[in-house]
N, C-alpha and C positions, 0 to 999 in steps of 0.2 A: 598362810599364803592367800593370795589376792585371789579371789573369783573372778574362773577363765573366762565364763562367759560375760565381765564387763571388759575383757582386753580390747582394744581396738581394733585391733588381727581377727580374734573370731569373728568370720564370716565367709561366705561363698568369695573364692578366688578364682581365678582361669588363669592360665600359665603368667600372663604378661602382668596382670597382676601379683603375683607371688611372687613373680622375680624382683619386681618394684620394690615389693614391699621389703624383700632382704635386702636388698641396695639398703634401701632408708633407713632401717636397722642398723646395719653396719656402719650407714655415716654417722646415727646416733650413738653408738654405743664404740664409738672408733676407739677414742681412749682408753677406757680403762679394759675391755675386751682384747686389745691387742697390748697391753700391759700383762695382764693375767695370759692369755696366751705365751709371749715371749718367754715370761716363769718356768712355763712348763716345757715348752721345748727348750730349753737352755739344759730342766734337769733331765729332761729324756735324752736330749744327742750327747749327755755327758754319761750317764748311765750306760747308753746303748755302745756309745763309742768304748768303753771300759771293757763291756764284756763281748764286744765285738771279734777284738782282735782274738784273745784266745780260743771263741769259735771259728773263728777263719782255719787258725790253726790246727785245728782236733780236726778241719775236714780237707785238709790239705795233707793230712797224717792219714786218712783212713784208708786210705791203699798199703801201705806200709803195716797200719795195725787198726784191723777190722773193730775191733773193739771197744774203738773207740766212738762207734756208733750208739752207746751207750750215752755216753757225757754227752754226744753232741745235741741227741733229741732232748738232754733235762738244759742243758742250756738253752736252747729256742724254746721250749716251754719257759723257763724262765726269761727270756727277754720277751714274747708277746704276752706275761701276764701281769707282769711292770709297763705294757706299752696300753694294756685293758685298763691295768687300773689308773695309770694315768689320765690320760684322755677319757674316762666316765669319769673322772672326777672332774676334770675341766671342763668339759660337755654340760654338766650334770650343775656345776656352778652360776657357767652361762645360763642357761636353760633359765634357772627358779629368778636371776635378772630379769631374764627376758619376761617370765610369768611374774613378776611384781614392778612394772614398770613404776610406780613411786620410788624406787631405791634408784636414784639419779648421780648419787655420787660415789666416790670409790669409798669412802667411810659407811655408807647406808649398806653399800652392797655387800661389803665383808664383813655385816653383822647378819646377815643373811647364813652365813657359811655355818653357827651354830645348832640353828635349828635346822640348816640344809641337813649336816650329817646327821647327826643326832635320830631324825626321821625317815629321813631316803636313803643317803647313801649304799647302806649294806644291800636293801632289798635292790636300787639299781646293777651294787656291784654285782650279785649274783645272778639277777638276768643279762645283763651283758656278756657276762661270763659266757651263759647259757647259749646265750642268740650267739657268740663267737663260736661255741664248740659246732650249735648244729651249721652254721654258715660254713664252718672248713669242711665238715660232716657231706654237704651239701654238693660242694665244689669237688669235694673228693671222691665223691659216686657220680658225679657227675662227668667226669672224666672217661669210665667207662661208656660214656653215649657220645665218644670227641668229644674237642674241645667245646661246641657250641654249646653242650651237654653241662659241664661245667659253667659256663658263662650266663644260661639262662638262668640254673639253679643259684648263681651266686649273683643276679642280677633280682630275681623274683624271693627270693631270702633276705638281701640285701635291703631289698625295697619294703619287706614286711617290716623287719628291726629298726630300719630308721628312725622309726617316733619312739620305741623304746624307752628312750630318755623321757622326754613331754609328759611321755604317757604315763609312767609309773609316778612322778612326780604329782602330776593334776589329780590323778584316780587314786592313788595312794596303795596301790597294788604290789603285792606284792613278786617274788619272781617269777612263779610259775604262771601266778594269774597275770602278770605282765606280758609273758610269752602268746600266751593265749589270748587276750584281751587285741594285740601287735595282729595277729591272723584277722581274727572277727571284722577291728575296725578298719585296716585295709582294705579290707573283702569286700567293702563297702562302697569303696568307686578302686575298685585294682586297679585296671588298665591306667587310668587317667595316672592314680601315683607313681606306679608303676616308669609311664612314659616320662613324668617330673624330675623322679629321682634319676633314669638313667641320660636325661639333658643337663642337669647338675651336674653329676659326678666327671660328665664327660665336659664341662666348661669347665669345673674344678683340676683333670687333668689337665687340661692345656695349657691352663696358667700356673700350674704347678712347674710344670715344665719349662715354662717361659721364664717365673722366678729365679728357678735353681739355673737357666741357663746365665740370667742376670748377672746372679751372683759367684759364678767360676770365674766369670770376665777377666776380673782381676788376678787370677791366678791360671790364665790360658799358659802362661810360659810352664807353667810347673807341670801342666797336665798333659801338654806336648811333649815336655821332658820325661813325664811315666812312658808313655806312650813309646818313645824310642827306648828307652830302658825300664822297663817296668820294676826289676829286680833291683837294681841301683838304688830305685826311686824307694821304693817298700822299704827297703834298707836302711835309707836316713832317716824316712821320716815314721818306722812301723807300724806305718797302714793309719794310724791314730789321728784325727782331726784336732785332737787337743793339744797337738805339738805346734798348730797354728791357731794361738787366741785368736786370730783377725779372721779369717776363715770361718771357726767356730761361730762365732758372736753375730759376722755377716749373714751366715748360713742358717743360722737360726733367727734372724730376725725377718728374714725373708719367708723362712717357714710358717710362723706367727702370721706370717697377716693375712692368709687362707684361712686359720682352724678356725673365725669365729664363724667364717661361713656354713659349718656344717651344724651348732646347734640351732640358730637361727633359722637355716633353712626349716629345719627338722620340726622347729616349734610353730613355724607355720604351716608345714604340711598338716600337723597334727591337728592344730587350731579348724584348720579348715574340715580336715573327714572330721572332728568333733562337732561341728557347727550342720553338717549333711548327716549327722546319725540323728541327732536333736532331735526329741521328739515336740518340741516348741516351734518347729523351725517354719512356721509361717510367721509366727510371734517375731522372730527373729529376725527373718526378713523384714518386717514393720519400723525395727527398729532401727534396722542398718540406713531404710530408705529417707527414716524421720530424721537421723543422722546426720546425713548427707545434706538435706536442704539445710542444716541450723547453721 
């Protein structure tokens, strides 16, 4: 892997810069980023939708038969650990792109994926894992203080884990040093990331929602149609998205063109608290400025 510190990215940002600089990412990396993205959401809303429906069902049953409070909690464990390892893997993909900007084409970049897994992967997979358990962990004591309670703990946990990916990647850490490594360099300008990540996430909403409203457009009659009969509707089509390829395909292409924004962002927030921990970093200033006039 390339050294972070000749990436272009490392260096001092302030909001309006970082957001620039993920724009410019994104129109660079548009192709084959929202290629590799659509992959993945095609096999997640195919997976997800599969084993959707029979959990709908076991909790639509559990008044009837308590018991099946069993199957339901191993089934949503099994759907958000297909939903973990997916998306770290596609994050985690993007990501070693983003930190080798020489791999420019889609041939360069998927010989990347060798020595990608081979050296990262598992230690990613297992802190992800990790930063997921204590993040629901988080939200879920956090509940106990209201809901704000929750929101802060899943907003300041949230906000640690973000670099996650970057970070184990560049440092080569492993998962628990990963977790711990996430605290330290946060800690390091908190607030400021802190403030980053929840104007992200909260732009990320919005147009997530703008998307998916996009994309029903075309099927406003069927969803008016649930709407006055919801049972009917369930009926013809059980509940499954995969009974409508066009739907499906629309629906995940629209999804796609959001995910590449979260490892980009992520690798530059990293890039940045890496560039502020630096113990070089008047050196580095030097060079950013030498830079600048060339």
């Amino acid at each position: 892997m390339e050294d972070y510190r000749k990436n272009p990215y490392f260096k001092k940002m302030d909001i309006d810069v970082l957001f620039q600089s993920t724009w410019e990412l994104y129109k660079k990396y548009f192709g084959s980023f929202y290629f590799y993205s659509f992959i993945i959401v095609v096999l997640m809303q195919f997976a997800s939708s599969s084993l959707l429906e029979p959990y709908l069902d076991n909790i639509q049953s559990l008044n009837t038969n308590p018991e099946m409070a069993t199957v339901i909690i191993k089934q949503a464990f099994i759907l958000l650990l297909i939903t973990v390892i997916a998306y770290s893997f596609l994050y985690m993909f993007l990501t070693y792109i983003l930190l080798n900007p020489n791999a420019k084409t889609i041939t360069q970049q998927i010989s990347l994926l060798g020595e990608l897994i081979r050296k990262h992967y598992l230690p990613i997979l297992g802190a992800t894992l990790i930063a997921t358990v204590l993040l629901i962990l988080g939200a879920t004591i956090g509940v106990f203080f209201l809901i704000i309670g929750s929101f802060i703990a899943a907003l300041y946990l949230g906000s640690v884990f973000f670099i996650i990916i970057p970070l184990s990647i560049t440092e080569s850490a492993g998962s628990t040093t990963a977790i711990s490594r996430c605290f330290k360099l946060v800690h390091t300008n908190l607030w400021n990331t802190i403030g980053r990540v929840l104007v992200f996430f909260a732009l990320f909403l919005i147009v997530s929602m703008f998307i998916s409203i996009v994309t029903l457009i075309p099927f406003a009659g069927d969803f008016f149609e649930m709407i006055k009969n919801p049972a009917a509707s369930m009926g013809a089509s059980d509940g499954n998205i995969l009974n409508n390829p066009f739907q499906f395909l629309l629906s995940s292409a629209g999804n796609a063109l959001l995910l590449p924004f979260m490892p980009i962002f992520s690798t530059l927030i990293y890039l940045n608290l890496k560039f502020n921990e630096d113990p070089d970093i008047e050196n580095n200033e030097e060079i950013n400025i030498l830079e600048h006039f060339r």
